[in-house]
Structures are given as C-alpha cells and as structure tokens.
MARKOLDO-330081 format. One record per residue (C-alpha): residue in one letter; x negated, y negated, z negated. Coordinates in pm, whole numbers, plus 50000, padded with zeros to 5 digits. Layout:
<nodes>
<node><residuo>A</residuo><xx>X</xx><yy>Y</yy><zz>Z</zz></node>
...
</nodes>
This chain:
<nodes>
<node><residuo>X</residuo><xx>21643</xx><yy>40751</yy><zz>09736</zz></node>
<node><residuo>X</residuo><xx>21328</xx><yy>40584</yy><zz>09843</zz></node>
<node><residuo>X</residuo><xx>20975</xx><yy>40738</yy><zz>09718</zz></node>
<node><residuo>X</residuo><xx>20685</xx><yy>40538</yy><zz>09666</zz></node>
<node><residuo>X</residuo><xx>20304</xx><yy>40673</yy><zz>09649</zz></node>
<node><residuo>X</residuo><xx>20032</xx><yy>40446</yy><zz>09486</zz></node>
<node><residuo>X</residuo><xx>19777</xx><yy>40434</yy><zz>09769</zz></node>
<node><residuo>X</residuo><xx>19413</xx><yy>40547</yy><zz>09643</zz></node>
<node><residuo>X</residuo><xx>19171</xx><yy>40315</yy><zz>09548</zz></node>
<node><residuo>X</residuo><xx>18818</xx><yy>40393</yy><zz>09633</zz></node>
<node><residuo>X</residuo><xx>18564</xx><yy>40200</yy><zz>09495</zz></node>
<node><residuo>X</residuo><xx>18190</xx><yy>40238</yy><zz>09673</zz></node>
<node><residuo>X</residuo><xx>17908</xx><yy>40196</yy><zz>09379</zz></node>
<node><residuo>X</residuo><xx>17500</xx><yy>40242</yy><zz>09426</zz></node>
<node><residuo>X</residuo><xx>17344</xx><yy>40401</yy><zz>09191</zz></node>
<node><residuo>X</residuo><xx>17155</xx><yy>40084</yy><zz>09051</zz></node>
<node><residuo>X</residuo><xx>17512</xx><yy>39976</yy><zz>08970</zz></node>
<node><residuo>X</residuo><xx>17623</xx><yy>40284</yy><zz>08826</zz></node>
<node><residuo>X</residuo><xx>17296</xx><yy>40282</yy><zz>08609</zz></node>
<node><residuo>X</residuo><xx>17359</xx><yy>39919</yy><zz>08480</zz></node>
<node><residuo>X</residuo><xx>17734</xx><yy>40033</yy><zz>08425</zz></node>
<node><residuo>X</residuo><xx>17577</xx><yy>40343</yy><zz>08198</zz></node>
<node><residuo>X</residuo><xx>17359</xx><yy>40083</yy><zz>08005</zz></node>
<node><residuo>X</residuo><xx>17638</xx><yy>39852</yy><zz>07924</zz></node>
<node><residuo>X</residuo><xx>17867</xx><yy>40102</yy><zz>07801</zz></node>
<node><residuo>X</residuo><xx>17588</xx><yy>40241</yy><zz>07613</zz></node>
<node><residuo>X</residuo><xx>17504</xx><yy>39890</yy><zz>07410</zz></node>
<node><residuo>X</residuo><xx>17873</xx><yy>39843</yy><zz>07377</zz></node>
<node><residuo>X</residuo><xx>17869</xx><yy>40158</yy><zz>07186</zz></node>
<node><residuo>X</residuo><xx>17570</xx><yy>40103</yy><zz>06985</zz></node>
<node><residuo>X</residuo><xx>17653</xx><yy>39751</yy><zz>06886</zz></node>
<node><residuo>X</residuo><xx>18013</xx><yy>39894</yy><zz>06790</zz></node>
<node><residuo>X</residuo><xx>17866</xx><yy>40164</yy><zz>06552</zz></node>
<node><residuo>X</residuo><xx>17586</xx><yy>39911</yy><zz>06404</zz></node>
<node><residuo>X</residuo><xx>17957</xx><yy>39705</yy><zz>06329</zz></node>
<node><residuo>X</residuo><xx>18039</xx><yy>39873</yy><zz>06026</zz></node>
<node><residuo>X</residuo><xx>17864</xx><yy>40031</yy><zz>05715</zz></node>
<node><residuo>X</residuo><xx>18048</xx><yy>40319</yy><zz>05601</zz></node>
<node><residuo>X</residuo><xx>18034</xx><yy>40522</yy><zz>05205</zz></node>
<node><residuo>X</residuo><xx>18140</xx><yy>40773</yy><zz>05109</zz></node>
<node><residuo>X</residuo><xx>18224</xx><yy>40724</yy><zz>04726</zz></node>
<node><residuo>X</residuo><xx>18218</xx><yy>41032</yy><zz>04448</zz></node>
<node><residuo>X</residuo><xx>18576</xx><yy>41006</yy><zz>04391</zz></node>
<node><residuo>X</residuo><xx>18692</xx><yy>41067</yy><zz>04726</zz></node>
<node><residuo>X</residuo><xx>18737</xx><yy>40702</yy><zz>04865</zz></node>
<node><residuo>X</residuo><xx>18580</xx><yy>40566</yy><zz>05168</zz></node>
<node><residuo>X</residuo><xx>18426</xx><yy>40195</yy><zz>05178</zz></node>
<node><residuo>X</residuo><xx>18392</xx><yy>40053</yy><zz>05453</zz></node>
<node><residuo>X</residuo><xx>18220</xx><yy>39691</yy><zz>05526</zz></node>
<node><residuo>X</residuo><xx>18235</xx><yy>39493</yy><zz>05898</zz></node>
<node><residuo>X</residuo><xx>17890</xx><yy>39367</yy><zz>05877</zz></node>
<node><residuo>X</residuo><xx>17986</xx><yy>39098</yy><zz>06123</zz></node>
<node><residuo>X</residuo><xx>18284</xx><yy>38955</yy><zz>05924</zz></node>
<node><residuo>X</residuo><xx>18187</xx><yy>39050</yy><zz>05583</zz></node>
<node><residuo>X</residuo><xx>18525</xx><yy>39205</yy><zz>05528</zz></node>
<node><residuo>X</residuo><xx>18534</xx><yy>39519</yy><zz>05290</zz></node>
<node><residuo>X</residuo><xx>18819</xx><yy>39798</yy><zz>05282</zz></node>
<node><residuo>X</residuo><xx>18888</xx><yy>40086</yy><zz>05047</zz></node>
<node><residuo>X</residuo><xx>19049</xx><yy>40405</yy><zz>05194</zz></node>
<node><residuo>X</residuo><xx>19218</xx><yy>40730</yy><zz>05126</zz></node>
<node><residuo>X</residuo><xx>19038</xx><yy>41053</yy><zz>05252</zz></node>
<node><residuo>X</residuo><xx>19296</xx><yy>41064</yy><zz>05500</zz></node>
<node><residuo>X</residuo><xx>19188</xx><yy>40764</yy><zz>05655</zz></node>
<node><residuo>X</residuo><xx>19487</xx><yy>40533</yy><zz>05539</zz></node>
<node><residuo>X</residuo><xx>19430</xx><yy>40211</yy><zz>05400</zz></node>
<node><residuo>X</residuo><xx>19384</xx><yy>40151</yy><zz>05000</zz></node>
<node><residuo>X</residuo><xx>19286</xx><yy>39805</yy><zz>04990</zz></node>
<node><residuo>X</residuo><xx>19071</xx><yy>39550</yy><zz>05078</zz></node>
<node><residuo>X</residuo><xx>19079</xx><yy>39300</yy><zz>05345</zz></node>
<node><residuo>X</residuo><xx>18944</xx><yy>39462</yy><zz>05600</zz></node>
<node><residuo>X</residuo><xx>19223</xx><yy>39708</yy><zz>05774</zz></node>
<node><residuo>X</residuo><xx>19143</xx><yy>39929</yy><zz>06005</zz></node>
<node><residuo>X</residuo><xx>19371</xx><yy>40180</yy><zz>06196</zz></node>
<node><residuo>X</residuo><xx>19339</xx><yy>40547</yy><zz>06037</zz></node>
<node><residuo>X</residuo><xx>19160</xx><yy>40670</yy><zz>06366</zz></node>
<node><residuo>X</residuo><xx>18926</xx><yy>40403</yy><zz>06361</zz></node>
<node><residuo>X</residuo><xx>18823</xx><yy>40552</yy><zz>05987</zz></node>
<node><residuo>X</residuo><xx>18829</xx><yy>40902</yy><zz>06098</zz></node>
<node><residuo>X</residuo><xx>18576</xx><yy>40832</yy><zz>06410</zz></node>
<node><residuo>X</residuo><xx>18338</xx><yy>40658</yy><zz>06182</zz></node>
<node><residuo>X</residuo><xx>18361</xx><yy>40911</yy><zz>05887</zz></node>
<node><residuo>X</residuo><xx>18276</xx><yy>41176</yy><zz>06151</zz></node>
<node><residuo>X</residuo><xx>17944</xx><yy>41048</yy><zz>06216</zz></node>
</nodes>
C-alpha cells in the first residue's frame, strides 16, 4: 500500500499585498450586503428584493422559500435576517 502526502504550499505575501487582499474582500462583502433589501413583515414573512435584478421573494420564518421569483438558499435568508 503506497501513501501519498500533499507537499505544503507556501505562499510569500508583503504586507501591501495582504492589505489590498483585506480591501477586496472587504468591498466584496459590502457590495454583497448592499445586494439585497430585506423586511421583515407583521405576519411573520420575510421579503426579500435583489436590488440588482429586481427579483422579489417571500419566505417562511424558517428561511424556506414561499414564493416569488427570487430563490434563495435557506442559509442565504438566515445570514441576511441576522443582520
């Protein structure tokens, strides 16, 4: 029986390019949570509208989808209803 190892990968970075990789991620987040407009309705429901698309979805408290075009996985829901 032959065993194989994954050699490690090291990857050198300055700390100019770890900065700039900080940034990015940063935007990528901000844009992502500027996406989508979220309410929370009086009976329970969440709305949800993708600002960029113009697609709307209805959903459950649990996060599961009601209706509506726009369908999002449950998780995706829950981390914008935790905001």
């Amino acid at each position: 029986m032959t065993h194989h190892t994954t050699p490690d990968i090291k990857m050198k970075i300055t700390k100019q390019q770890l900065k700039q990789i900080i940034k990015e991620e940063l935007e990528n987040l901000l844009d992502e949570s500027g996406k989508y407009s979220v309410d929370k309705l009086p009976n329970g429901l969440i709305s949800i509208l993708n600002r960029e698309s113009g697609l709307k979805g209805l959903y459950n408290a649990d996060g599961t989808h009601k209706s509506g075009d726009l369908k999002l996985p449950k998780g995706k829901v829950k981390e914008l209803t935790s905001k």
